[in-house]
C-alpha positions as CSV (number, residue, x, y, z in Angstrom):
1,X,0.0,0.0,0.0
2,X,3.4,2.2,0.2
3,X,3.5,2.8,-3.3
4,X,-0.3,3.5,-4.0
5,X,0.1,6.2,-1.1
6,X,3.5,7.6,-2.8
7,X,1.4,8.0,-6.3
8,X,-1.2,9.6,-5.0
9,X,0.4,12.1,-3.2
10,X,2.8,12.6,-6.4
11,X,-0.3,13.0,-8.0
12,X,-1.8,15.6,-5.3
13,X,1.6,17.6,-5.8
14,X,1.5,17.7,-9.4
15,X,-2.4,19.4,-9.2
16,X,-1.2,21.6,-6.9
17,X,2.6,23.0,-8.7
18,X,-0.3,23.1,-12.0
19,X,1.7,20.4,-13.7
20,X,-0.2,18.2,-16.5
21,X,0.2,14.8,-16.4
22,X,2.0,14.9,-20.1
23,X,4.6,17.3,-18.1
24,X,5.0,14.4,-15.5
25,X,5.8,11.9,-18.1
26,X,8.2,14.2,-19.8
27,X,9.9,15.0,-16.1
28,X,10.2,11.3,-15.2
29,X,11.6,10.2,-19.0
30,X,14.1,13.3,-18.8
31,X,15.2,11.3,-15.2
32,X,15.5,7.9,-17.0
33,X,17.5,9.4,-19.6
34,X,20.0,10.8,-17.0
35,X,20.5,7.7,-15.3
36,X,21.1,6.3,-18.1
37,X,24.0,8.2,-18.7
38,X,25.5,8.4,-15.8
39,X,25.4,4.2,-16.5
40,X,27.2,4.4,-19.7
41,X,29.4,7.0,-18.3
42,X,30.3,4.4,-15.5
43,X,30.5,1.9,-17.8
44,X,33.0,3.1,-20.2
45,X,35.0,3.8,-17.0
46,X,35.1,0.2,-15.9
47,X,36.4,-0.6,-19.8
48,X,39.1,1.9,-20.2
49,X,40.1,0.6,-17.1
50,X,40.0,-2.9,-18.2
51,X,42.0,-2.0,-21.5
52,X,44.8,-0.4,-19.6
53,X,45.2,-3.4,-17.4
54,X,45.4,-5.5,-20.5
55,X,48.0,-3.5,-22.0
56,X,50.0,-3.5,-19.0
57,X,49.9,-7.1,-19.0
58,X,50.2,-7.8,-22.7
59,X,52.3,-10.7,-24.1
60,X,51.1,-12.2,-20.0
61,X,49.2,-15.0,-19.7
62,X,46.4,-14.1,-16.8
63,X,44.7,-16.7,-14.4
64,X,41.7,-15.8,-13.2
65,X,41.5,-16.6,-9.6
66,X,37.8,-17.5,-9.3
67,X,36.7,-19.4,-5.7
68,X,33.6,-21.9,-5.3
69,X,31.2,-21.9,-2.9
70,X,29.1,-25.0,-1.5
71,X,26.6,-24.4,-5.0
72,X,29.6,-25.0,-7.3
73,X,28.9,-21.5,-8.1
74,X,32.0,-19.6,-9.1
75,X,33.0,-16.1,-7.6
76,X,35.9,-13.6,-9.6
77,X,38.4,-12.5,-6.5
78,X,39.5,-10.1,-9.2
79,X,36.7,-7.9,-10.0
80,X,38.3,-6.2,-12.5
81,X,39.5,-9.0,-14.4
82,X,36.9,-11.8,-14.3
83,X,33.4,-12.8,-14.5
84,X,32.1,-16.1,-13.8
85,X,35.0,-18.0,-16.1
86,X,36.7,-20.9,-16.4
87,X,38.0,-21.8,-12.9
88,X,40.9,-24.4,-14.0
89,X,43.8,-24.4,-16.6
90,X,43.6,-27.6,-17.3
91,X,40.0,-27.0,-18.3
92,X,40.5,-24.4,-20.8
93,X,44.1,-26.6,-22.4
94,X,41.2,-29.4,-22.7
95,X,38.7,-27.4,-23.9
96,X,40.8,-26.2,-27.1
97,X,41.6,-29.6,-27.8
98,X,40.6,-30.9,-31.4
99,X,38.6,-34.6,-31.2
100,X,37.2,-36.1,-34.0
101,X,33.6,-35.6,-34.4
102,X,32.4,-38.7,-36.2
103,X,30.2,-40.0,-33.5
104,X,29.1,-36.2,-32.2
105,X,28.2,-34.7,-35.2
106,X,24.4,-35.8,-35.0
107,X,24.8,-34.1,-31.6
108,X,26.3,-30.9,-33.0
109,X,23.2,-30.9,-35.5
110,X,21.1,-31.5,-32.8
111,X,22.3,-28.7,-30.6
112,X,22.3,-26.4,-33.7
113,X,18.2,-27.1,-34.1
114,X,17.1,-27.0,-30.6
115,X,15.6,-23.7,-30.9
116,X,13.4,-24.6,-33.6
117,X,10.9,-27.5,-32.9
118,X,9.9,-27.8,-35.8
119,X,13.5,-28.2,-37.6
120,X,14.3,-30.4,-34.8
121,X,10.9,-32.5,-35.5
122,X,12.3,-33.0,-38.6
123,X,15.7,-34.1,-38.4
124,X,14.9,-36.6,-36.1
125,X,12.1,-38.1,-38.0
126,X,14.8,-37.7,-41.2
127,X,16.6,-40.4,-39.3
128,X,19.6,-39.6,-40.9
129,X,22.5,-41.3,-39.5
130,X,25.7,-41.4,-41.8
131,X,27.8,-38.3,-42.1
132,X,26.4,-38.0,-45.7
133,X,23.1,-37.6,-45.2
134,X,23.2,-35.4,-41.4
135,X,25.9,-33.2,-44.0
136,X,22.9,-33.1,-46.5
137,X,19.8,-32.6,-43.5
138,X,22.3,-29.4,-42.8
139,X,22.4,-28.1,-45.8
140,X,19.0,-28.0,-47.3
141,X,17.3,-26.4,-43.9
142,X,19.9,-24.0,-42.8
143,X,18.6,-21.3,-40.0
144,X,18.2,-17.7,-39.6
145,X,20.6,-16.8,-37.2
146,X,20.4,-13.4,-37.3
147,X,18.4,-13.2,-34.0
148,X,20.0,-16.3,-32.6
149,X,22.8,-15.9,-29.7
150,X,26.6,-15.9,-30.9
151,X,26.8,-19.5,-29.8
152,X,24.8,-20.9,-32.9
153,X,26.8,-19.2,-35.2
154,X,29.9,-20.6,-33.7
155,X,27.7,-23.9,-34.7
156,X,27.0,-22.9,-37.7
157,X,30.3,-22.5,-38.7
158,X,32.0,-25.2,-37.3
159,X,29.2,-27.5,-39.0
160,X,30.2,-26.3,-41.9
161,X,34.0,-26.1,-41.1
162,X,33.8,-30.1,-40.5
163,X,31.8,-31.2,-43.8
164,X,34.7,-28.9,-45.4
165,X,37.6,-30.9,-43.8
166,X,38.7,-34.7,-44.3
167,X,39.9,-34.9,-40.6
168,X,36.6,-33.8,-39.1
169,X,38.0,-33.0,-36.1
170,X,36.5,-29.8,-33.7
171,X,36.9,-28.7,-30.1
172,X,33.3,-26.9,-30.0
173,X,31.5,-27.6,-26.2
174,X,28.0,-28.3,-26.6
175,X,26.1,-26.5,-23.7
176,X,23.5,-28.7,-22.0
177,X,21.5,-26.4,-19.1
178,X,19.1,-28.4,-16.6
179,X,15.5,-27.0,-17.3
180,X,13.8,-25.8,-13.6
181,X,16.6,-27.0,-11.6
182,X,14.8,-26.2,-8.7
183,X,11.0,-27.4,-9.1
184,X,12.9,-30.7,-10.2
185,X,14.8,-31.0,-6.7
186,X,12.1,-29.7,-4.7
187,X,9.6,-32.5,-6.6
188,X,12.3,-35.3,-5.6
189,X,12.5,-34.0,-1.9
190,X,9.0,-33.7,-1.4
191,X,8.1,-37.0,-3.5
192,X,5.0,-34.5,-4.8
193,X,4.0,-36.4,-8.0
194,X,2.4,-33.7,-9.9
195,X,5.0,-31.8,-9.9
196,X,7.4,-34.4,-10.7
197,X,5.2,-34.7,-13.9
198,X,5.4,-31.4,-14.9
199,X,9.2,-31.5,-14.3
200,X,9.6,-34.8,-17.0
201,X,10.5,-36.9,-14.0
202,X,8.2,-39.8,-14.9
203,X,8.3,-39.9,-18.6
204,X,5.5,-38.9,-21.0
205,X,6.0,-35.7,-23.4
206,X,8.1,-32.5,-22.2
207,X,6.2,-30.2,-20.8
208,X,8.0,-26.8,-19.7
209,X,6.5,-26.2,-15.8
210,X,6.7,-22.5,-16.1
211,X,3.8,-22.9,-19.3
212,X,1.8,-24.9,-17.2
213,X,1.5,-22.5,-14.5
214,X,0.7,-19.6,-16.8
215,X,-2.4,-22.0,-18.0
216,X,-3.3,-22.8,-14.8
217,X,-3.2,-19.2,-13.1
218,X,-6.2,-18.2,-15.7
219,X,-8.7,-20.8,-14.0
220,X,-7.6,-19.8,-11.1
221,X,-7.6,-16.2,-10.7
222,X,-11.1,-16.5,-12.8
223,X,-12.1,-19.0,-9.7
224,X,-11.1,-16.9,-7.0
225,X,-11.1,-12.8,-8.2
226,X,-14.0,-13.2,-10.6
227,X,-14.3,-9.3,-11.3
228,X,-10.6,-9.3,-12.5
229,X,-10.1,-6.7,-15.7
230,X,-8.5,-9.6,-18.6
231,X,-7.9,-6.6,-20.7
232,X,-4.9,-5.2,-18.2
233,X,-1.8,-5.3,-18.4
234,X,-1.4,-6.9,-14.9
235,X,-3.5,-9.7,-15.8
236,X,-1.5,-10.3,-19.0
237,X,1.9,-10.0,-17.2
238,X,0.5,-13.0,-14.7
239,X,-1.0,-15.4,-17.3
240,X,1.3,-14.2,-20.3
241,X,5.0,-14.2,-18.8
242,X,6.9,-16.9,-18.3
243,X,9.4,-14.7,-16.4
244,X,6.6,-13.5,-13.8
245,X,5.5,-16.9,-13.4
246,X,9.5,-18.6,-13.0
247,X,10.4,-15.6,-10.5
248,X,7.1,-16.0,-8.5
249,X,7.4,-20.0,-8.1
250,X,11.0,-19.8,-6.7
251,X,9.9,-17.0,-4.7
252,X,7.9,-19.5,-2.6
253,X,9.8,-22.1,-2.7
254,X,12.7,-20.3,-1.4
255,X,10.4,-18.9,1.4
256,X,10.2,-14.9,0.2
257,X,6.8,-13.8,1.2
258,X,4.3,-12.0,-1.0
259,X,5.8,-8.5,-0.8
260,X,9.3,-9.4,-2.7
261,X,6.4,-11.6,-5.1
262,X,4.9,-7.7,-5.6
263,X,7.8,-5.9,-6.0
264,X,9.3,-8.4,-8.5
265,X,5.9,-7.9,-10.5
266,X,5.6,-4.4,-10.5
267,X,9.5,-4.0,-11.5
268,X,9.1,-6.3,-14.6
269,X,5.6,-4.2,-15.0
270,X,7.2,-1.2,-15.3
271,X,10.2,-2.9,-17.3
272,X,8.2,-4.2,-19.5
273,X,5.1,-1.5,-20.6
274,X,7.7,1.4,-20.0
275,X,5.2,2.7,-16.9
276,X,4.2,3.0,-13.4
277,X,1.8,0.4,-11.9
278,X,-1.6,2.3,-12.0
279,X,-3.2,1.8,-8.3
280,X,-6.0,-0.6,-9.3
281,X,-3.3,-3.3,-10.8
282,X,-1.2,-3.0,-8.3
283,X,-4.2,-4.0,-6.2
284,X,-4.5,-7.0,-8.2
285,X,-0.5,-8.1,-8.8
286,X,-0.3,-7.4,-4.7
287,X,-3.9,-9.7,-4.1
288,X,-2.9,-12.4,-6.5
289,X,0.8,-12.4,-4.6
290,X,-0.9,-12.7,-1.1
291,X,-3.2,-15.9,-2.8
292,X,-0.1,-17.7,-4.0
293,X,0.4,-19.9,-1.8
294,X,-3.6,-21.0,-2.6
295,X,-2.6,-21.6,-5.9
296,X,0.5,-23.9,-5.0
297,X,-2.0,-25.4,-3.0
298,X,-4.8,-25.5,-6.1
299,X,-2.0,-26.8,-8.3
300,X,0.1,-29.1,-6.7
301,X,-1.8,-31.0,-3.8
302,X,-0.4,-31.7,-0.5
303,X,3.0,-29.1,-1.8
304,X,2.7,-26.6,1.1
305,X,2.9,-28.4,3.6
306,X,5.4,-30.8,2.9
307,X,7.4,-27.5,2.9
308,X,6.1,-26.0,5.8
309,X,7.3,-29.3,7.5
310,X,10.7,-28.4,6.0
311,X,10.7,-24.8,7.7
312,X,9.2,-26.2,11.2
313,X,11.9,-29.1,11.4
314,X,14.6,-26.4,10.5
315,X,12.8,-23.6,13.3
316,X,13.5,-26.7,16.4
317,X,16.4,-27.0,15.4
318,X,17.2,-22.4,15.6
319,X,15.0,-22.3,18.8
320,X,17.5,-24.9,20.2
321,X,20.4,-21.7,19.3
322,X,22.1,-24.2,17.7
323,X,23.6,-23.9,13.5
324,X,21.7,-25.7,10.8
325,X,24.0,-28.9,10.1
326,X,22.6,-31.3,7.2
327,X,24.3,-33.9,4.6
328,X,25.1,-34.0,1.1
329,X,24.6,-36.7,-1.1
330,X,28.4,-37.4,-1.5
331,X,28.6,-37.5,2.3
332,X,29.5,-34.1,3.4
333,X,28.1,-32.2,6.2
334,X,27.0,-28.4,5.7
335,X,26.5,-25.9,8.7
336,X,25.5,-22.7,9.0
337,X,24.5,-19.7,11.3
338,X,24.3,-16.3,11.6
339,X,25.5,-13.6,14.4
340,X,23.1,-12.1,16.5
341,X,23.2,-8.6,14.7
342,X,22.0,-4.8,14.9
343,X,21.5,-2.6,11.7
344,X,22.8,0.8,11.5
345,X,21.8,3.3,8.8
346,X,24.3,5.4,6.8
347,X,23.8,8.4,4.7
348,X,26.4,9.3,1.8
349,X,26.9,11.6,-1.4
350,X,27.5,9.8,-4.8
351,X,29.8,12.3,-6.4
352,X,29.0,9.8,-9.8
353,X,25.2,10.3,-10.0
354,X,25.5,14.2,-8.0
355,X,22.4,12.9,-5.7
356,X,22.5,11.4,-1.9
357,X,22.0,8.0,-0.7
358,X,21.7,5.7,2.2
359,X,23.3,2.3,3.2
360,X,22.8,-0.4,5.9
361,X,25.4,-1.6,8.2
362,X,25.1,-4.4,10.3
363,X,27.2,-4.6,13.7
364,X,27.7,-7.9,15.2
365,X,25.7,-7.9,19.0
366,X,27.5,-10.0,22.3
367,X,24.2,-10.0,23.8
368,X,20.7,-10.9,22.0
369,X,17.9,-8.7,22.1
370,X,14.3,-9.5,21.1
371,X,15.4,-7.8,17.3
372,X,18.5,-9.7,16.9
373,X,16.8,-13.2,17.7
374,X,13.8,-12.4,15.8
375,X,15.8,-11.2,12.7
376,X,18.7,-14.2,13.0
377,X,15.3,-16.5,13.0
378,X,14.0,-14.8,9.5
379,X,17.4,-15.4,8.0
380,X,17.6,-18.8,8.9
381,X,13.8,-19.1,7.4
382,X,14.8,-17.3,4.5
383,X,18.2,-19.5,4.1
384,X,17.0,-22.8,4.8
385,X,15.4,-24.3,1.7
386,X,17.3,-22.0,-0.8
387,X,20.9,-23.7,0.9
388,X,19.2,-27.5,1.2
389,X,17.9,-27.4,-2.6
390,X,21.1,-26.0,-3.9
391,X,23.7,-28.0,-2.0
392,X,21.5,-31.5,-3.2
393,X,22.1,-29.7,-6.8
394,X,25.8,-29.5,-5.9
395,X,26.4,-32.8,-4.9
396,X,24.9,-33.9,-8.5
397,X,26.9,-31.9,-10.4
398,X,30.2,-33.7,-8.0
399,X,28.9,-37.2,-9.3
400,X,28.6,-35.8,-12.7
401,X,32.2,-34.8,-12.6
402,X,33.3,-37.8,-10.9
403,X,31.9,-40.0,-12.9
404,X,32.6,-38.4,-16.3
405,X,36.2,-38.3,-14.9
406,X,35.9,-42.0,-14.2
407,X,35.0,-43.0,-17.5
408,X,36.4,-40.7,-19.8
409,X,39.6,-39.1,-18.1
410,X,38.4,-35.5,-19.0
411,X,37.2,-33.0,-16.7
412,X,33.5,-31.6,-17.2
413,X,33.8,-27.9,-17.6
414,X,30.6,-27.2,-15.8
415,X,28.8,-24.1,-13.8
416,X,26.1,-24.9,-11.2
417,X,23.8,-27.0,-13.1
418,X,24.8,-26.6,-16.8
419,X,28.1,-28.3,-18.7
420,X,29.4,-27.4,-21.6
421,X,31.1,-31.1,-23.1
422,X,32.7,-32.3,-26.5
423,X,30.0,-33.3,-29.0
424,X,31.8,-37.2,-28.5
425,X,31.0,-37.3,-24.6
426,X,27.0,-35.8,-24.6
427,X,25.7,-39.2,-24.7
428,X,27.8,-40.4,-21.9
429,X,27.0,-37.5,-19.9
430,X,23.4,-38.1,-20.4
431,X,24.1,-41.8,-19.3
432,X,25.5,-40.8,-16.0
433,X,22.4,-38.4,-15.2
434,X,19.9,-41.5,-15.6
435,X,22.4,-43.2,-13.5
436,X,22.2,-41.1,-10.5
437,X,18.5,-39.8,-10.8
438,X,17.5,-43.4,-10.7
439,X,20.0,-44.5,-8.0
440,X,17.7,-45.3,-4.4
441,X,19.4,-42.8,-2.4
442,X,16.8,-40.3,-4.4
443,X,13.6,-41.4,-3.1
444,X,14.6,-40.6,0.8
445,X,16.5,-37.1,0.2
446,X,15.3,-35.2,3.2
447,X,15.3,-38.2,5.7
448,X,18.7,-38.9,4.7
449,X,19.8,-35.6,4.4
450,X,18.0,-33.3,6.7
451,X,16.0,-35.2,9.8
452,X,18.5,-37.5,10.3
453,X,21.1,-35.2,10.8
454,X,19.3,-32.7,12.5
455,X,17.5,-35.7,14.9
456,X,21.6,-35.9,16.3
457,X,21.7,-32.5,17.7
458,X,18.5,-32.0,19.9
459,X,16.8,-34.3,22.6
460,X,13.8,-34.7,24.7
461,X,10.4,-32.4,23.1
462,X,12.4,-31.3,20.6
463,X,13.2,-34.5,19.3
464,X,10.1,-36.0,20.2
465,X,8.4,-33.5,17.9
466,X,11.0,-33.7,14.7
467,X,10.3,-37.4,15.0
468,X,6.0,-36.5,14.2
469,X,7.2,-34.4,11.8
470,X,9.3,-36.5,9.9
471,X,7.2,-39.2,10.2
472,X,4.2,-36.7,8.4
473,X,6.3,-35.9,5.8
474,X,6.8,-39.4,5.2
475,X,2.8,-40.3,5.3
476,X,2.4,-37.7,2.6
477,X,4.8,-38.9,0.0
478,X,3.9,-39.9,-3.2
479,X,4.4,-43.3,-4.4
480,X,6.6,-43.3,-7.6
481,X,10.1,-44.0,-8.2
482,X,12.6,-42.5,-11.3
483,X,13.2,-45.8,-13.3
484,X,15.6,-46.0,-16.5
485,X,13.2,-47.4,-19.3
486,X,10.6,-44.1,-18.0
487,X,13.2,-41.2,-16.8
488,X,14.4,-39.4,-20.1
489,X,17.9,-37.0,-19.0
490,X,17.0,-35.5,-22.3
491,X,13.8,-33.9,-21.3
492,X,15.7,-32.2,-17.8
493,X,18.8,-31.6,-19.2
494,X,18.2,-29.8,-22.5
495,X,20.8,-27.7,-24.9
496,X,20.9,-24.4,-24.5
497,X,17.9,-22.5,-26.6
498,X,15.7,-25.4,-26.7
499,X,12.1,-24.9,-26.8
């Protein structure tokens, strides 16, 4: 309600100074354009810095020292020099290593048609399979890359580089990305069927789960706010955008509560139709945020509170003062906690943008107050699921790269849960994923993980009520298991740009 109180007294100000709204609009855009500039000024800072550095250091080779945290996610330590990159030599001396491509090249040609379905229909219904005819398939339904990322056209080209050379040799990396990495790990935790079907767990035709929730949020904002406007733009952004509906599902599973739900909607609002949220949509984004939890609920049955078992187990456990400890799957123990803290504000000029600002600062506490514990609990709230899905995802990608090692000798050049690989080695890689999605230890992922660790570190009422809890969450598993001849890798892990 902050913001529809903020426009409305912008909007009493303006009546009052005699400003039209066209003036407003031409005020605001003159402000956008500003900021804008002082970005590109900024920018072209940060890259004449760059290219000094890199004349200083020509004819050097530079290693980018990058660190890893418990996600496999990479970090630059030099913020100058490096992004997320490749985090190993050895890596990058592999990766420009020429193979030949005989056995890949219906990969590469695979890879190269992923963004069209309909191309893609066709070449594997062509069921070309000698170099002769995929060479011909190639050549006769070429696509329009001109809107494509640079990655096809470094596909297009090397294609065409091979049929061109008697060697056919490349050292092109395929990049294979796992599609809703998170709904698929929090449908194996919580053994919630449904949405183990939406996330191709248990065969039948892909289905992208961010589609089906746009379908499904029509009937059900028609079911529950019958006198919603279907013309607005609000409406279309919930039932139209697969962003809005991505960004609002990991919202809630990650525990942020409807007000980061509304102000995600309103800044890809404003992103997207180049305006403010007018107060009666912002009604309706901020109503429709409050009733998603209903619609988890409407959608996938028995969902919320499997998870709300998750937070209560992990809230004994903080009550207790004690760090969150759980397992990985490669037999590793996480823990975690955070310092009873107070928050200090800070206000400062940017010299950059000319306008004043304000920071937070938190200072750690000895002694907890009644803000300290109630804030160290919400960060443990807010923590908790985001840490336990991701560090399950992390100990998949270690078995990916163990095993690949194991059988091929190569090292997967990999970040979080996408790997770019060798057109040869894709359909070993895709081996290995049926191998551990199908392995037992996935149907008991939180009792193996998360109660049975946490049971170690608490007795007496405590313990006594993780046990109910655990034994709940049990009672309201579904009953299906990943098997080889139903689970398809190919329909989780997808190359990059498939549709």
């Amino acid at each position: 309600m902050r913001r529809v109180e903020k426009q409305g007294l912008h909007t009493l100000v303006a009546q009052l100074c005699g400003m039209k709204s066209v003036e407003c609009y031409a005020n605001a855009a003159k402000n956008r354009k500003r900021y804008d500039l002082v970005v590109m000024r900024s920018s072209r800072q940060l890259l004449l810095t760059s290219l000094d550095i890199g004349d200083i250091f020509q004819g050097f080779p530079l290693y980018y020292g990058t660190r890893l945290d418990f996600r496999l996610r990479m970090y630059p330590l030099q913020y100058l020099l490096s992004r997320t990159s490749g985090y190993l030599k050895n890596i990058l001396e592999e990766s420009v290593q020429r193979r030949t491509t005989a056995n890949g090249f219906k990969n590469m040609l695979e890879a190269y048609y992923s963004p069209e379905p309909n191309v893609l229909k066709k070449f594997k219904e062509s069921k070309a399979r000698t170099f002769g005819q995929l060479s011909s398939f190639f050549e006769r339904n070429l696509l329009d890359i001109s809107e494509l990322p640079l990655y096809f056209e470094l596909l297009q080209t090397e294609i065409t580089h091979i049929q061109n050379k008697k060697d056919r040799k490349s050292a092109i990396q395929l990049e294979i990305d796992q599609v809703g990495s998170g709904p698929t790990l929090i449908a194996l935790v919580t053994k919630n069927k449904v949405l183990a079907e939406k996330c191709n767990l248990l065969g039948g035709p892909f289905c992208c789960i961010y589609s089906y929730l746009l379908e499904k949020s029509v009937l059900f904002i028609q079911e529950k706010i019958p006198d919603v406007n279907k013309s607005s733009k609000s409406f279309e952004l919930i039932t139209t955008n697969r962003k809005a509906q991505k960004y609002a599902l990991m919202c809630f599973f990650y525990n942020e509560q409807h007000l980061n739900r509304t102000k995600r909607w309103v800044a890809m609002y404003e992103e997207i139709y180049d305006m403010s949220v007018p107060d009666k949509e912002y009604k309706f984004l901020s109503r429709v945020s409050v009733l998603y939890d209903v619609f988890m609920e409407y959608v996938f049955p028995n969902l919320l509170r499997q998870l709300e078992i998750l937070n209560e187990a992990s809230s004994i456990v903080i009550n207790q003062d004690l760090p969150i400890k759980i397992e990985t799957l490669d037999k590793c123990i996480l823990s975690w906690d955070f310092d009873h803290s107070r928050q200090l504000k800070k206000n400062y000029y940017n010299p950059v943008s000319g306008t004043h600002d304000r920071y937070k600062l938190k200072i750690k506490v000895k002694d907890p107050t009644k803000s300290s514990i109630r804030t160290r609990k919400s960060k443990h709230k807010l923590s908790f699921r985001p840490n336990f899905i991701h560090s399950i995802d992390a100990s998949i990608m270690r078995m990916f790269i163990h095993r690949f090692y194991k059988q091929t000798g190569k090292k997967i050049n990999h970040l979080h849960d996408c790997v770019m690989l060798h057109p040869n080695d894709v359909d070993i890689f895709y081996k290995i994923a049926a191998e551990v999605y199908c392995s037992p230890f996935m149907n008991t992922l939180a009792q193996d993980l998360m109660f049975s660790r946490m049971k170690q570190d608490i007795v007496g009422k405590p313990l006594e009520r993780m046990l109910e809890l655990e034994s709940e969450f049990v009672s309201n598993m579904d009953d299906f298991e990943l098997k080889p001849d139903i689970f398809d890798p190919r329909k989780c892990y997808r190359y990059e740009g498939a549709k």
